[in-house]
C-alpha positions as CSV (number, residue, x, y, z in Angstrom):
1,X,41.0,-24.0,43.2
2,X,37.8,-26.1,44.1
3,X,35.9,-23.2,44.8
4,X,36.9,-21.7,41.2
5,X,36.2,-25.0,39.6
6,X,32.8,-24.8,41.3
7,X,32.3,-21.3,40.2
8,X,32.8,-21.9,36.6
9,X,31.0,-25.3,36.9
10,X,27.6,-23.1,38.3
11,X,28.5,-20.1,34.9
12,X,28.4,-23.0,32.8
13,X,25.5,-24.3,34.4
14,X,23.5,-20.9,34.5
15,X,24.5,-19.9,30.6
16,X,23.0,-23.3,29.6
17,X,19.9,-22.4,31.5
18,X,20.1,-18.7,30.0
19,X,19.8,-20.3,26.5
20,X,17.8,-22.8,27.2
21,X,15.3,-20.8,28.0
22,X,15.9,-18.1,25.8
23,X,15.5,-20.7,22.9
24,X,12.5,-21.9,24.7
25,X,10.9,-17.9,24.8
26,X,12.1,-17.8,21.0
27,X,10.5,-20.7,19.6
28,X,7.0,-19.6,21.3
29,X,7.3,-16.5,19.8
30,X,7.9,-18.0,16.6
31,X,5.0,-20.2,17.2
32,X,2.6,-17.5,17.4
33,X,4.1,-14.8,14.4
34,X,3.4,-18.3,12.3
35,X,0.0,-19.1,13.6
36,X,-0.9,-15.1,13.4
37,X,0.3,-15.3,9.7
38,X,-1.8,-18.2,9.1
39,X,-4.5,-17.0,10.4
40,X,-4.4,-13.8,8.6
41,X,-3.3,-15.7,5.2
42,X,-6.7,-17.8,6.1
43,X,-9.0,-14.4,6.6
44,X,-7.6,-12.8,3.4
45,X,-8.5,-16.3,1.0
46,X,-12.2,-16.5,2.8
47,X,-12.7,-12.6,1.7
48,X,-11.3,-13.5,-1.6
49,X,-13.4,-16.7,-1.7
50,X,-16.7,-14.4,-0.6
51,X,-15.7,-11.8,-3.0
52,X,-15.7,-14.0,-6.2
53,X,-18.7,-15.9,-4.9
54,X,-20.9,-11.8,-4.8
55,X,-19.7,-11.2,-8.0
56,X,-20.5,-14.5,-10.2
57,X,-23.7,-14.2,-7.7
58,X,-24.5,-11.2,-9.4
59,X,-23.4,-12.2,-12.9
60,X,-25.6,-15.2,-13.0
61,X,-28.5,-12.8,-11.4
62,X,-27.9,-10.1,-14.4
63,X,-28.4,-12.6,-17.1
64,X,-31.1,-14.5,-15.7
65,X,-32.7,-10.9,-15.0
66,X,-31.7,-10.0,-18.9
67,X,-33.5,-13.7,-20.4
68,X,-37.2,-13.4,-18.6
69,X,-39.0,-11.3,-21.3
70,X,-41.1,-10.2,-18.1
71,X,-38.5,-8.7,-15.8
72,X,-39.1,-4.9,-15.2
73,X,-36.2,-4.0,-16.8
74,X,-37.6,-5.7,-20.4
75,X,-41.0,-4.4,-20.2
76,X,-39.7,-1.1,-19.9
77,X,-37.6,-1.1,-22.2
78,X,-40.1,-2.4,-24.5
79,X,-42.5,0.2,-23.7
80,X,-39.4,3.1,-23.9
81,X,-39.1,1.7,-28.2
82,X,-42.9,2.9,-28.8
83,X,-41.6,6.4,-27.1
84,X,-41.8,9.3,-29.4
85,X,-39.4,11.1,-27.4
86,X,-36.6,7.9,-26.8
87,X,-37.5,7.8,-31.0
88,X,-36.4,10.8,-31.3
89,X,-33.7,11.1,-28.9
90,X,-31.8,7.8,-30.8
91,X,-32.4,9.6,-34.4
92,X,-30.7,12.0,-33.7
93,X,-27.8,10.4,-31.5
94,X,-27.5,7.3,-34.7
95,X,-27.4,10.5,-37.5
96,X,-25.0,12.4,-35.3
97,X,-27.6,15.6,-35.4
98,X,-27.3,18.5,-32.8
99,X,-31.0,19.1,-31.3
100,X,-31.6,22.4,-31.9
101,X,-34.2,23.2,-29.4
């Protein structure tokens, strides 16, 4: 009977341990699916972050380029409206005329 009691006493003993340590594996586990999650929640917002940042980047660049009456783009656009050819071109694309040749 004190051999049985013992017995148990040790099961008892061995389940605690069991689940002590199986809470112990578990909460590590946890652990790291959070801190992976965060990290990847983290890397997503700074791509975001660099995303937005390109694009008002190349907003603010556009219209700056569009305002300096000397950019490239200006002068040769400028130079394009004394074009007999562009002349012609928007003539016929504002009165809706089919070239003919």
């Amino acid at each position: 009977q004190q051999t049985q009691q013992r017995r148990a006493y040790a099961e008892q003993k061995k389940k605690a341990e069991d689940e002590r340590q199986q809470l112990k594996a578990s909460s590590v586990l946890s652990a790291g699916a959070r801190g992976y999650q965060q990290r990847r929640a983290a890397k997503i917002q700074e791509q975001e972050v660099g995303h937005a940042s390109v694009k008002i980047q190349a907003k603010f660049r556009g219209r700056k380029e569009r305002s300096d009456p000397a950019s490239e783009v200006n002068v040769r656009r400028k130079r394009s409206e004394n074009d007999p050819q562009v002349q012609a071109d928007a003539y016929l694309k504002d009165h809706k005329i089919m070239e003919l040749f």
